[in-house]
Each structure stands twice: as structure tokens, then as C-alpha cells.
mmCIF entry with sequence, helices, sheets and N, C-alpha, C, O atoms, coordinates in Angstrom:
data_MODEL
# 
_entry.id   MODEL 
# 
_entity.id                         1 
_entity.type                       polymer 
_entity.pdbx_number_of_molecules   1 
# 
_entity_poly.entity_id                      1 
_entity_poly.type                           'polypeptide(L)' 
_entity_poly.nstd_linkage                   no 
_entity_poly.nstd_monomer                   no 
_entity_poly.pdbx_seq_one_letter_code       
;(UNK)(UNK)(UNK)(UNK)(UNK)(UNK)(UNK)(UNK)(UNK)(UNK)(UNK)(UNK)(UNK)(UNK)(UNK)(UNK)
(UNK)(UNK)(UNK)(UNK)(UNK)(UNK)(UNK)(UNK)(UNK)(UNK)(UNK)(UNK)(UNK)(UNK)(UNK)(UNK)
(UNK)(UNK)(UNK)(UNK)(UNK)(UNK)(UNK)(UNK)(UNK)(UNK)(UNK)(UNK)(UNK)(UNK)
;
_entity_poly.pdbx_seq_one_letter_code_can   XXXXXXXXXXXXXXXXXXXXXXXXXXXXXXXXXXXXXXXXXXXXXX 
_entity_poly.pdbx_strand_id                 A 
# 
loop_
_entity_poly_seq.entity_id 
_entity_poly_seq.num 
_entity_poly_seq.mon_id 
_entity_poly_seq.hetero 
1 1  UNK n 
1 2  UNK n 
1 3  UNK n 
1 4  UNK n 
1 5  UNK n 
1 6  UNK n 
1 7  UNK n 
1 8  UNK n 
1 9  UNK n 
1 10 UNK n 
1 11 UNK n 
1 12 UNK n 
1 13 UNK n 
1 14 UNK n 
1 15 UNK n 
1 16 UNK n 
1 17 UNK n 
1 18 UNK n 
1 19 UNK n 
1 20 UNK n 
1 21 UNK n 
1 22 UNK n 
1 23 UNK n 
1 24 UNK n 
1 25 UNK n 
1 26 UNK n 
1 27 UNK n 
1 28 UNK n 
1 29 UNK n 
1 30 UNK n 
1 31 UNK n 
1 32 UNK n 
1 33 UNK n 
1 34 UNK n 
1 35 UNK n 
1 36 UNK n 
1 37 UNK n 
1 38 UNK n 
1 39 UNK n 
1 40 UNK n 
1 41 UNK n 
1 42 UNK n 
1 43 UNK n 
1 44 UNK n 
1 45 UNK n 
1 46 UNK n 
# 
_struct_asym.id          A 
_struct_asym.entity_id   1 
# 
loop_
_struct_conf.conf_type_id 
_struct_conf.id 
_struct_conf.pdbx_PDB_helix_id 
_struct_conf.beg_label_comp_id 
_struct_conf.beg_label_asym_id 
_struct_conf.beg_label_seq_id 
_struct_conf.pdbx_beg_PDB_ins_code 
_struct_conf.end_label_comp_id 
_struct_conf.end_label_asym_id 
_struct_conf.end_label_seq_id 
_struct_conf.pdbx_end_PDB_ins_code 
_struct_conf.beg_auth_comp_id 
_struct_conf.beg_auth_asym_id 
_struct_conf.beg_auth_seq_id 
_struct_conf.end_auth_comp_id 
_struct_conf.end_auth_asym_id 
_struct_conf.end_auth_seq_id 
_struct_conf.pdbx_PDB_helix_class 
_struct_conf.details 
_struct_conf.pdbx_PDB_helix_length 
HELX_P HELX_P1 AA1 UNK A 11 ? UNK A 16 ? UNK A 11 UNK A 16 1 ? 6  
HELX_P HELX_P2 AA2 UNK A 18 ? UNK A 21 ? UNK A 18 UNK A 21 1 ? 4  
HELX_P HELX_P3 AA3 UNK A 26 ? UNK A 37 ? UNK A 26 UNK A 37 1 ? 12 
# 
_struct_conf_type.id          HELX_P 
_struct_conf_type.criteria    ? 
_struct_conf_type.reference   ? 
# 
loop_
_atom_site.group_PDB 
_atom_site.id 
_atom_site.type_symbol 
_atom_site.label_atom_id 
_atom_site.label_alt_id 
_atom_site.label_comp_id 
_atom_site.label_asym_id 
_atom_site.label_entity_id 
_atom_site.label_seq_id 
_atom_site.pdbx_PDB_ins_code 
_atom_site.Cartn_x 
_atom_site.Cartn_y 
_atom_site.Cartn_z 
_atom_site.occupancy 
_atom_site.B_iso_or_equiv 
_atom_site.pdbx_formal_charge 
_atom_site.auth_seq_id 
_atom_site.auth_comp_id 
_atom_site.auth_asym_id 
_atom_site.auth_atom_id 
_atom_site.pdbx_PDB_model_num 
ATOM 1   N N  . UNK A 1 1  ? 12.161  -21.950 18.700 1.00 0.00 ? 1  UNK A N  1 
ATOM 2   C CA . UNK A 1 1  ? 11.417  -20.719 18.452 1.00 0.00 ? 1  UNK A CA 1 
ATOM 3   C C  . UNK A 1 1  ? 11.194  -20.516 16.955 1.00 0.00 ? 1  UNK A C  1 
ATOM 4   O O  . UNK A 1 1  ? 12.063  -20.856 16.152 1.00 0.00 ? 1  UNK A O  1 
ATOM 5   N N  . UNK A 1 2  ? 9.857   -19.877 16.510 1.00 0.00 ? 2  UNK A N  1 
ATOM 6   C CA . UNK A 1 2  ? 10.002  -19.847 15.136 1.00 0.00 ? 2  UNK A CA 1 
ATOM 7   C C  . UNK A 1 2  ? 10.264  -18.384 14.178 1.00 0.00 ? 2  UNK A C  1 
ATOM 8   O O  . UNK A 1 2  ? 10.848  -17.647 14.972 1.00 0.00 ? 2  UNK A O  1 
ATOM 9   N N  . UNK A 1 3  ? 10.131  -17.729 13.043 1.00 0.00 ? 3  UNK A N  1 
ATOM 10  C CA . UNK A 1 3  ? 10.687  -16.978 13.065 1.00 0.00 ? 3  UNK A CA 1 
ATOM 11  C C  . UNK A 1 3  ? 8.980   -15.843 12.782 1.00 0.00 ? 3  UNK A C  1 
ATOM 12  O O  . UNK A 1 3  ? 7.860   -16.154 12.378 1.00 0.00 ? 3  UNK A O  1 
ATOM 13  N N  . UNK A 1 4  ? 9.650   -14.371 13.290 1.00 0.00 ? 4  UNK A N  1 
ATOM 14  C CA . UNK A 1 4  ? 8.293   -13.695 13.728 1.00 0.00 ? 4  UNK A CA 1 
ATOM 15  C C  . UNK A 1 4  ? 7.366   -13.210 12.730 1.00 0.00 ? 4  UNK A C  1 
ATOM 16  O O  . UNK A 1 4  ? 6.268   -12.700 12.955 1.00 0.00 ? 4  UNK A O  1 
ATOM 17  N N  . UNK A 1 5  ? 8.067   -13.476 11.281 1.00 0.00 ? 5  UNK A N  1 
ATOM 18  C CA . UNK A 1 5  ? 7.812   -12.842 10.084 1.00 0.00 ? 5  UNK A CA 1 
ATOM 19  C C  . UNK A 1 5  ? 7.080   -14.287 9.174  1.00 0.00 ? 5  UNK A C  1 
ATOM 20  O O  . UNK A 1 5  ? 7.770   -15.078 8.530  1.00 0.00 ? 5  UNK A O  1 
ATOM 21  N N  . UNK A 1 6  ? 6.069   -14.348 9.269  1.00 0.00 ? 6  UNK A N  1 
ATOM 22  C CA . UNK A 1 6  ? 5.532   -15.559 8.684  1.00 0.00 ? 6  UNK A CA 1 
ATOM 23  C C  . UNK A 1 6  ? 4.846   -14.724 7.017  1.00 0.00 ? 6  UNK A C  1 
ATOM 24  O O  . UNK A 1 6  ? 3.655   -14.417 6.966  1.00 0.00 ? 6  UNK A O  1 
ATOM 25  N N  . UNK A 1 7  ? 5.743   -14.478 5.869  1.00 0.00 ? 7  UNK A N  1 
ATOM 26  C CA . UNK A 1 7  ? 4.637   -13.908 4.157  1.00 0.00 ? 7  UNK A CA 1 
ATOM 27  C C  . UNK A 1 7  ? 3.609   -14.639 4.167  1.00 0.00 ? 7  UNK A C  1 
ATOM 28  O O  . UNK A 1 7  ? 3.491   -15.864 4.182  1.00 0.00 ? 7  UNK A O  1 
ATOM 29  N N  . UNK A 1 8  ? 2.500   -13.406 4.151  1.00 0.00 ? 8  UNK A N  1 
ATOM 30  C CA . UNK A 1 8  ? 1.453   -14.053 3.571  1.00 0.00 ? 8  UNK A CA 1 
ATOM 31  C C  . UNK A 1 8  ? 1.013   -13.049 2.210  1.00 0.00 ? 8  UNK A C  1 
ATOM 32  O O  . UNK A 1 8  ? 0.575   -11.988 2.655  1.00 0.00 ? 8  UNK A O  1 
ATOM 33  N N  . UNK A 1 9  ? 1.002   -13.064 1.030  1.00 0.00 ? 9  UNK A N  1 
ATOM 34  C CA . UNK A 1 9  ? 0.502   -11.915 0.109  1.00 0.00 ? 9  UNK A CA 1 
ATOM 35  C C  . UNK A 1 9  ? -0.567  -11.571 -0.088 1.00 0.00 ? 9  UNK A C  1 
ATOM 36  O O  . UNK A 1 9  ? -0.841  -10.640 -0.844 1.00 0.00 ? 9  UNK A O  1 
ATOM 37  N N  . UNK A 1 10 ? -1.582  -12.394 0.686  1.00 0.00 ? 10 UNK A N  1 
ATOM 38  C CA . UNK A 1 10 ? -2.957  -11.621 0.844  1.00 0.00 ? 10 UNK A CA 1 
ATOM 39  C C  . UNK A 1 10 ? -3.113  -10.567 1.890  1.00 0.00 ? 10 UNK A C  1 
ATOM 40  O O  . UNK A 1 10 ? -3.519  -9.411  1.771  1.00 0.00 ? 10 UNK A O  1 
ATOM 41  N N  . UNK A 1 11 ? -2.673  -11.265 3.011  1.00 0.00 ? 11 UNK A N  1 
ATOM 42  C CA . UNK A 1 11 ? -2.537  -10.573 4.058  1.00 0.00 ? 11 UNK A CA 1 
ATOM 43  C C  . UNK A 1 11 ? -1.880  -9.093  4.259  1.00 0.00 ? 11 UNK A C  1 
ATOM 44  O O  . UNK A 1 11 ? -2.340  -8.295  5.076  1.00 0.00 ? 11 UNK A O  1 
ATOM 45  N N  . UNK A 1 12 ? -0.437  -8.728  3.193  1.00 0.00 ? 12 UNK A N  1 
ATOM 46  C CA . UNK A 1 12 ? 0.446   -7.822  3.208  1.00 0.00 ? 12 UNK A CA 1 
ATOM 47  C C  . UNK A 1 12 ? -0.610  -6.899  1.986  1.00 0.00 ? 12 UNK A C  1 
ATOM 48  O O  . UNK A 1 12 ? -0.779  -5.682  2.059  1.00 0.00 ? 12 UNK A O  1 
ATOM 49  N N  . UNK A 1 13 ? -1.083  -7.581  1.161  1.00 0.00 ? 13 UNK A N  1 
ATOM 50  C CA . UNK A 1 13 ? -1.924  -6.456  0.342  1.00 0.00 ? 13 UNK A CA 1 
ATOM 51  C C  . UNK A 1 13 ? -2.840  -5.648  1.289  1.00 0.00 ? 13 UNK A C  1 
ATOM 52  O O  . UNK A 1 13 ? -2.925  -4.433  1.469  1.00 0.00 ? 13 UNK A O  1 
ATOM 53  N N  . UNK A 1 14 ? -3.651  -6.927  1.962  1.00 0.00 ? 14 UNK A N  1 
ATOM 54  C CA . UNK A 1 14 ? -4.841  -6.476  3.088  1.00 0.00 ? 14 UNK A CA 1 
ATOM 55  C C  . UNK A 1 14 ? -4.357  -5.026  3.923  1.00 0.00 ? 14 UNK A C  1 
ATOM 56  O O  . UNK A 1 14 ? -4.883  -3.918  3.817  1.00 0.00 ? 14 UNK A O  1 
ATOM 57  N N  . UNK A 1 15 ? -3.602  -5.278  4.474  1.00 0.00 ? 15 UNK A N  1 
ATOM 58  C CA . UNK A 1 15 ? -2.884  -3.990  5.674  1.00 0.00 ? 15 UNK A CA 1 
ATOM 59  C C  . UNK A 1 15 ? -2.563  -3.246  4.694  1.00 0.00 ? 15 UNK A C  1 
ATOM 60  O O  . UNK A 1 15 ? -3.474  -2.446  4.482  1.00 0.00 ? 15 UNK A O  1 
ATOM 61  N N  . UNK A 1 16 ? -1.235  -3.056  3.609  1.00 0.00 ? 16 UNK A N  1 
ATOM 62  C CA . UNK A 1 16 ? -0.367  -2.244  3.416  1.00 0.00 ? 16 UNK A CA 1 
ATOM 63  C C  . UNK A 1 16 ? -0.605  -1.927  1.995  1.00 0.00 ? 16 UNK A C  1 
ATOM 64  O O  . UNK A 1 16 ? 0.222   -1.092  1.628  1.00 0.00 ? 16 UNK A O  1 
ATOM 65  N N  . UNK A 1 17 ? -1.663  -2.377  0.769  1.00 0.00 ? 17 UNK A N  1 
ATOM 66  C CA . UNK A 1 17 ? -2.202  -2.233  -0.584 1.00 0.00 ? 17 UNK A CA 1 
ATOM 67  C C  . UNK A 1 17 ? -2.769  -1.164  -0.429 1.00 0.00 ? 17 UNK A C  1 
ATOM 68  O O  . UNK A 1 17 ? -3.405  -0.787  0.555  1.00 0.00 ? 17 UNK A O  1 
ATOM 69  N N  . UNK A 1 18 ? -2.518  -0.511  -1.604 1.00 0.00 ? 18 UNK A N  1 
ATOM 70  C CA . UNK A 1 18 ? -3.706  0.598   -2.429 1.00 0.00 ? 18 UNK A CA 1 
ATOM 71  C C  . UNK A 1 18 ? -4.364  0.892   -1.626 1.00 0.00 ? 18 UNK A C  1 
ATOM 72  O O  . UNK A 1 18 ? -4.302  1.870   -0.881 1.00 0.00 ? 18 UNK A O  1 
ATOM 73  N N  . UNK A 1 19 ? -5.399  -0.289  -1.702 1.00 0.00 ? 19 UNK A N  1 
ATOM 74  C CA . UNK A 1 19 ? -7.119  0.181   -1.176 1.00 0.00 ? 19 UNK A CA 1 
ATOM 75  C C  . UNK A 1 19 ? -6.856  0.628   0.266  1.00 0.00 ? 19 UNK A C  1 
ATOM 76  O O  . UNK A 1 19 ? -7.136  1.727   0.744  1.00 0.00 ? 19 UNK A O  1 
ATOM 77  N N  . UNK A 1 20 ? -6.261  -0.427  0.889  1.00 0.00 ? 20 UNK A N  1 
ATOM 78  C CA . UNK A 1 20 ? -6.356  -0.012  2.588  1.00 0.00 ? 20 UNK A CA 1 
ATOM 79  C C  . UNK A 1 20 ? -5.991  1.528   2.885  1.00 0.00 ? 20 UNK A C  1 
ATOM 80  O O  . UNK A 1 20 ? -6.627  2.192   3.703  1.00 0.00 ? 20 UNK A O  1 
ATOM 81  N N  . UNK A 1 21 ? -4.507  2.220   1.869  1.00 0.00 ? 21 UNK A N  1 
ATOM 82  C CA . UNK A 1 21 ? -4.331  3.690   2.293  1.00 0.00 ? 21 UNK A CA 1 
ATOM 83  C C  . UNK A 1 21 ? -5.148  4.363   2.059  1.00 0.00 ? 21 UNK A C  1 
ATOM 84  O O  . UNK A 1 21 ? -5.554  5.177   2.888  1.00 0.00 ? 21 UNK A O  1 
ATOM 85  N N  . UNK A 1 22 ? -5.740  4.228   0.659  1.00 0.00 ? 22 UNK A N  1 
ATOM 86  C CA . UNK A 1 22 ? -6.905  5.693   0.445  1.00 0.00 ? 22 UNK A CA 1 
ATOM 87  C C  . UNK A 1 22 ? -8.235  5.078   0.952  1.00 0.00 ? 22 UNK A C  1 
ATOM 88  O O  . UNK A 1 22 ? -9.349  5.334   0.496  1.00 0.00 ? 22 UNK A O  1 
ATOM 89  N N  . UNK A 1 23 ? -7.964  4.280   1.905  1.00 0.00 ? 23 UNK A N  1 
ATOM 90  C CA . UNK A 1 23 ? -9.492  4.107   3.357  1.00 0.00 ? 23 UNK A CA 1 
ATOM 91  C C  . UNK A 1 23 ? -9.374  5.311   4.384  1.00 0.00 ? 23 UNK A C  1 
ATOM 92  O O  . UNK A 1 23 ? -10.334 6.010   4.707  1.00 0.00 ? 23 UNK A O  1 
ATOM 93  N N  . UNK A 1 24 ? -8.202  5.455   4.813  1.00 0.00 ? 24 UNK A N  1 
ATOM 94  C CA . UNK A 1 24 ? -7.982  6.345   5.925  1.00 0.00 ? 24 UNK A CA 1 
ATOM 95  C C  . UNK A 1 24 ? -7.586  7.628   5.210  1.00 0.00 ? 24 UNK A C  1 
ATOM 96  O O  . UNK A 1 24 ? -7.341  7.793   4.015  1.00 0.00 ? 24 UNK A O  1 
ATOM 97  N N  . UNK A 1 25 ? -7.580  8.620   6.353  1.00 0.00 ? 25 UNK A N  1 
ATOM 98  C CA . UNK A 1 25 ? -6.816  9.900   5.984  1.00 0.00 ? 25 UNK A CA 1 
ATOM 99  C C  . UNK A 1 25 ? -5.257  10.348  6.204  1.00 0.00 ? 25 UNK A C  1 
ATOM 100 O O  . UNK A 1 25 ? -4.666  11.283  5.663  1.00 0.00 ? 25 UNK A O  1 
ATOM 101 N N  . UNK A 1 26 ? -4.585  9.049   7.515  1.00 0.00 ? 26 UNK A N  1 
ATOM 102 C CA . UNK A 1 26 ? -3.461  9.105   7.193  1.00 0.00 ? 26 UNK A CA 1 
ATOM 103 C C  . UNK A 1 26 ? -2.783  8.049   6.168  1.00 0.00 ? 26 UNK A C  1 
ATOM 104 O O  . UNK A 1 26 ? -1.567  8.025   5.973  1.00 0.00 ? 26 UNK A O  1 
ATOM 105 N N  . UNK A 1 27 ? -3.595  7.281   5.611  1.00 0.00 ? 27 UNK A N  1 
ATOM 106 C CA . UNK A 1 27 ? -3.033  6.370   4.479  1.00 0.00 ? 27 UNK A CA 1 
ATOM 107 C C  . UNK A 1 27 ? -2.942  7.083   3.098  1.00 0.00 ? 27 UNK A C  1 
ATOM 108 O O  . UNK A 1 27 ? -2.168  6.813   2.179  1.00 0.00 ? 27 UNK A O  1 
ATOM 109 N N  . UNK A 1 28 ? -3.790  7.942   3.141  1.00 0.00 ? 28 UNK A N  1 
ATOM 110 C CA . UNK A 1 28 ? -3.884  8.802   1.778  1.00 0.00 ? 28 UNK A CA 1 
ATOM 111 C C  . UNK A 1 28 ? -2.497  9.753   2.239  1.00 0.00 ? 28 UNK A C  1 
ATOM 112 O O  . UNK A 1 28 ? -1.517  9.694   1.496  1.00 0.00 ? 28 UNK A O  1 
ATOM 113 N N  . UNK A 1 29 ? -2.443  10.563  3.387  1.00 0.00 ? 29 UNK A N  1 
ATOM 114 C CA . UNK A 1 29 ? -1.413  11.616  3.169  1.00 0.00 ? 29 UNK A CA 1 
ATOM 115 C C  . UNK A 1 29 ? -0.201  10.388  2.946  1.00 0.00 ? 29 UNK A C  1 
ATOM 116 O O  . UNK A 1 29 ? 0.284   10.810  1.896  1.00 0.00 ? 29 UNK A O  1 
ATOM 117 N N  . UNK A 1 30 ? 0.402   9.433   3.196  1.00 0.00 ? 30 UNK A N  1 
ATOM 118 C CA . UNK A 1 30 ? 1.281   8.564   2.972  1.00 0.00 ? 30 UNK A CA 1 
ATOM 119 C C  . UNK A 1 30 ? 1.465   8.215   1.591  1.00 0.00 ? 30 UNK A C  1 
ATOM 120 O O  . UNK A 1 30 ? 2.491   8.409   0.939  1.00 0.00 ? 30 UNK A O  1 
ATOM 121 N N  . UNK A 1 31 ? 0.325   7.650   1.164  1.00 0.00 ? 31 UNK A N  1 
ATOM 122 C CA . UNK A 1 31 ? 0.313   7.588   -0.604 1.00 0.00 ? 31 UNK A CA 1 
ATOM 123 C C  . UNK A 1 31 ? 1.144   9.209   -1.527 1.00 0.00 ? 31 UNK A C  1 
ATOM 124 O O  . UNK A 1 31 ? 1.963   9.180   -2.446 1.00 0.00 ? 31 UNK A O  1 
ATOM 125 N N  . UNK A 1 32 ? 0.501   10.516  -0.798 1.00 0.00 ? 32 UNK A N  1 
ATOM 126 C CA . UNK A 1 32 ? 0.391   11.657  -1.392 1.00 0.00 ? 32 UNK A CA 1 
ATOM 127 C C  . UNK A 1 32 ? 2.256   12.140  -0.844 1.00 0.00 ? 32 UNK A C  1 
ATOM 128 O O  . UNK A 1 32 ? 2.698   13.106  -1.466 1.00 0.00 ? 32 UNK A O  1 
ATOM 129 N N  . UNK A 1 33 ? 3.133   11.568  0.116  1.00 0.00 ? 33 UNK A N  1 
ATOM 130 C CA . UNK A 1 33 ? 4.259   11.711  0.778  1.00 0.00 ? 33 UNK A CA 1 
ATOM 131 C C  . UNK A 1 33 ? 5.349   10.969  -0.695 1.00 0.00 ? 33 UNK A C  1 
ATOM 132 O O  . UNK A 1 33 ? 6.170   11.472  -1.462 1.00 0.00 ? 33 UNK A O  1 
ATOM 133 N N  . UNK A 1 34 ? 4.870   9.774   -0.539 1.00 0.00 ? 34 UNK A N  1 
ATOM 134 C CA . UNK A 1 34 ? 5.086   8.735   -1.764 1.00 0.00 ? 34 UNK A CA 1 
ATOM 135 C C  . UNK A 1 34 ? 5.482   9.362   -2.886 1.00 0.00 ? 34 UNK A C  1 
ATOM 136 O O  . UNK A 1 34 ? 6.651   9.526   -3.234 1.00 0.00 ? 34 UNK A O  1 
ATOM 137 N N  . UNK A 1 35 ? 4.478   9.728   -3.476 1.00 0.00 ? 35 UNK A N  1 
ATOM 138 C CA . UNK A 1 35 ? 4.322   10.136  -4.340 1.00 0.00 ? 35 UNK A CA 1 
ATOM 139 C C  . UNK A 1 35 ? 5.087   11.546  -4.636 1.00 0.00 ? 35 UNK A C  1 
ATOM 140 O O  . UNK A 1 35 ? 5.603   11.776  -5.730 1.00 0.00 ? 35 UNK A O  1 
ATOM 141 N N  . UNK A 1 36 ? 5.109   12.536  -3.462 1.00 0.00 ? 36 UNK A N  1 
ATOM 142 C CA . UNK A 1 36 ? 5.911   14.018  -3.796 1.00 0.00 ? 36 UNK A CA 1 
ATOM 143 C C  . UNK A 1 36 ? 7.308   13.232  -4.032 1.00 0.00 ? 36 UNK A C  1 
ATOM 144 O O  . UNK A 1 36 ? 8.112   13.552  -4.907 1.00 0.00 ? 36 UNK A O  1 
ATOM 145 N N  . UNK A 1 37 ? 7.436   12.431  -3.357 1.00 0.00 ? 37 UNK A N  1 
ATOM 146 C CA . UNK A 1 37 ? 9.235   11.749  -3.274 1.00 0.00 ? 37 UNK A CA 1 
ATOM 147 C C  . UNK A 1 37 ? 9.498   11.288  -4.338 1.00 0.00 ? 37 UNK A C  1 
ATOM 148 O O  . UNK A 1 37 ? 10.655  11.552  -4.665 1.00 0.00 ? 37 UNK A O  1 
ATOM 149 N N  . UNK A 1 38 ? 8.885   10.635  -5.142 1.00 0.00 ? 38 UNK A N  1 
ATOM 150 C CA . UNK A 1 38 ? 8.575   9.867   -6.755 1.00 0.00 ? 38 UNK A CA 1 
ATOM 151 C C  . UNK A 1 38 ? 9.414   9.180   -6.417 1.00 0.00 ? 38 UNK A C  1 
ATOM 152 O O  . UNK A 1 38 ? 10.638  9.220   -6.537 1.00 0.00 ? 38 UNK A O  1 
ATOM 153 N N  . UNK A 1 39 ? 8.334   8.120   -5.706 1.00 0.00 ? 39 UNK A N  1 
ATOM 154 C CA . UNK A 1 39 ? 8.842   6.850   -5.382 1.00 0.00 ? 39 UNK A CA 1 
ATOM 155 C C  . UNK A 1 39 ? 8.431   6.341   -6.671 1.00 0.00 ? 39 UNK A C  1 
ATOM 156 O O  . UNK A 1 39 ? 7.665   6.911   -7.447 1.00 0.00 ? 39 UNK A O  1 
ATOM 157 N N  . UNK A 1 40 ? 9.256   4.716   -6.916 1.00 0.00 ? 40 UNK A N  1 
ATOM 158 C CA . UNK A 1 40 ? 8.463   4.210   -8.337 1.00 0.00 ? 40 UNK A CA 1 
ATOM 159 C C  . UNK A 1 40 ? 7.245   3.488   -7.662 1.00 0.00 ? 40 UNK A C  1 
ATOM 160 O O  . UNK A 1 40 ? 6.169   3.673   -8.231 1.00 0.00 ? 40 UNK A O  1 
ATOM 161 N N  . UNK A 1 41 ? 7.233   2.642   -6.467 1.00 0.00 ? 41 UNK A N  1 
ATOM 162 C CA . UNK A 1 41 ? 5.845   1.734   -6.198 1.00 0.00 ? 41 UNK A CA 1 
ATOM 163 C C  . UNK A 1 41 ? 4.977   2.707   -4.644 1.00 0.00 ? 41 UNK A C  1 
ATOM 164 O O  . UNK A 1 41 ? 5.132   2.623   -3.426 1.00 0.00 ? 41 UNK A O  1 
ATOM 165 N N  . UNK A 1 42 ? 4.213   3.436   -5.406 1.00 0.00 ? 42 UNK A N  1 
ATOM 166 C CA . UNK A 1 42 ? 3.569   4.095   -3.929 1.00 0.00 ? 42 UNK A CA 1 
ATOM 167 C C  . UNK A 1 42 ? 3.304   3.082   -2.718 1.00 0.00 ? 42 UNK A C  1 
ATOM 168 O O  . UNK A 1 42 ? 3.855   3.097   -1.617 1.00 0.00 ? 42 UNK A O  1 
ATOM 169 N N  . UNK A 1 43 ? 2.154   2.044   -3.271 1.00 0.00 ? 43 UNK A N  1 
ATOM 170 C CA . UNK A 1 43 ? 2.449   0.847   -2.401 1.00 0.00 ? 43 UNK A CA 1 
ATOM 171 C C  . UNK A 1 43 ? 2.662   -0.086  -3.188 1.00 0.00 ? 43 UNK A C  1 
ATOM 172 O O  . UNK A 1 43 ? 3.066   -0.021  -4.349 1.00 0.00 ? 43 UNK A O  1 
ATOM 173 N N  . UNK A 1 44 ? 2.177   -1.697  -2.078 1.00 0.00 ? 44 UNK A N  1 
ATOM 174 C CA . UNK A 1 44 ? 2.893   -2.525  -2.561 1.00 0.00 ? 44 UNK A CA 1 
ATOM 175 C C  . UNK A 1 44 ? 1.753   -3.095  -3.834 1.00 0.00 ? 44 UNK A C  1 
ATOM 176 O O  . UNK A 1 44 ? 0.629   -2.612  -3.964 1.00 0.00 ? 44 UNK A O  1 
ATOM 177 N N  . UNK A 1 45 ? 2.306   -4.201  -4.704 1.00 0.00 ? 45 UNK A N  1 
ATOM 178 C CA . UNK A 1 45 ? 1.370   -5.030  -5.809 1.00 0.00 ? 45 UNK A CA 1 
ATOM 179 C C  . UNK A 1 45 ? 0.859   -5.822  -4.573 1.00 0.00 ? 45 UNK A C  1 
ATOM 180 O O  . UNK A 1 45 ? 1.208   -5.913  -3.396 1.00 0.00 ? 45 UNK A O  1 
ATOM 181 N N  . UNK A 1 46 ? -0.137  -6.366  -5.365 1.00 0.00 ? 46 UNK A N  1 
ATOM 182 C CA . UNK A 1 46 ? -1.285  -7.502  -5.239 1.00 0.00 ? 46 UNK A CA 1 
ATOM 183 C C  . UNK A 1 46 ? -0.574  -8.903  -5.534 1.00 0.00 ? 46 UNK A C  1 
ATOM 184 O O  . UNK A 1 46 ? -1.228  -9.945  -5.503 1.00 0.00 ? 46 UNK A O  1 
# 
């Protein structure tokens, strides 16, 4: 069996980067959640 988590860093930007949250309106309130918490990385790098 192999294992279910295959990194890809294009792919993890694609879904879970910057751009993809402030596409939607629940990706923005997530960024804006992030951010009240002062997280240091709202999302992830490129």
C-alpha cells in the first residue's frame, strides 16, 4: 500500500495559497480568522 499523502508544492499552493482564499467568501473569512489570531503565516508560501 502506498502512503495517502503524496507533496506536491504546486498543488498545496493551488488549493490552500493566498490567491485560492480571497477567491471565495469563506476563504477570505479564514484569511480574516487568521489574521484576528495573529497568526505569523495567514497561508501557506509558494
Amino acid at each position: 500500500m502506498s502512503q495517502t499523502y503524496q507533496p506536491n508544492k504546486r498543488k498545496r499552493a493551488k488549493t490552500h495559497g493566498f490567491l485560492s482564499r480571497t477567491k471565495t467568501p469563506g476563504g477570505r473569512k479564514v484569511t480574516q480568522a487568521r489574521r484576528r489570531k495573529g497568526r505569523v503565516r495567514v497561508s501557506i508560501k509558494k
